[in-house]
Residue, then its C-alpha position, 0 to 999 in steps of 0.5 A: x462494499x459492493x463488488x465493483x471490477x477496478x481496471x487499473x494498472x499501477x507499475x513500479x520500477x524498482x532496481x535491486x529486488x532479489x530476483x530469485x526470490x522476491x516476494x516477502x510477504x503479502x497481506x489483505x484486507x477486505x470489507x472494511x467499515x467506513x473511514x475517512x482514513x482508510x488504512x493499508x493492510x499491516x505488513x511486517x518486514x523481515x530485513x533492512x531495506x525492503x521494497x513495500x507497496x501499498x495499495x487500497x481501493x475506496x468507496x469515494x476517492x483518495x485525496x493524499x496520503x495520511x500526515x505523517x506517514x511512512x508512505x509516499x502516494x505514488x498514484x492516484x488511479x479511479x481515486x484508488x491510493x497506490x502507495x511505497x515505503x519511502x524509505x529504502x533503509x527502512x529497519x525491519x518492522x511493522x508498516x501500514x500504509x494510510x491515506x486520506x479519502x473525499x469523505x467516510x466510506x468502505x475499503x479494502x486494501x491489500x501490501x506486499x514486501x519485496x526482498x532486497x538483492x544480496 
């Protein structure tokens, strides 16, 4: 993928995030080859009831959130998918989100897992 400047801003306001100490995990993918599919970056959840976002930035543009998935698109921003876990008792696991692009093309994405307050 060319490096190309995305001048985006995506924000989530999110109640009950443990504010003393609230990042997880964060993953990364970059350079991904061409999909149609592009997948999220895979982020394994330590607790019941994490807050996770997904984001990717695509060759084309973002059409919808993949059929089935555990994610819900929140924002289509420069045809980029921005993206959450819907559900907020999600059991701890693994999660990856996956959306739909206009037509194959390279990606990359990268997740992040937010504790939930005490």
């Amino acid at each position: 993928m060319s490096t190309t400047l995305v001048h985006a801003t995506v924000v989530w306001e999110v109640s009950s995030i443990n504010t003393t100490s609230p990042v997880q995990t964060a993953t990364k993918i970059d350079n991904q080859s061409a999909s149609s599919t592009p997948l999220g970056a895979s982020i394994t959840t330590s607790a019941t009831g994490e807050f996770v976002v997904a984001t990717t930035v695509v060759a084309n543009s973002v059409t919808g959130i993949h059929a089935g998935n555990a994610f819900t698109n929140d924002r289509f921003t420069n045809g980029n998918g921005f993206a959450h876990l819907t559900s907020n008792t999600a059991s701890a696991g693994t999660y990856q989100a996956q959306w739909d692009q206009s037509s194959s093309g390279a990606y990359c994405s990268s997740s992040a897992a937010f504790y939930a307050a005490p």
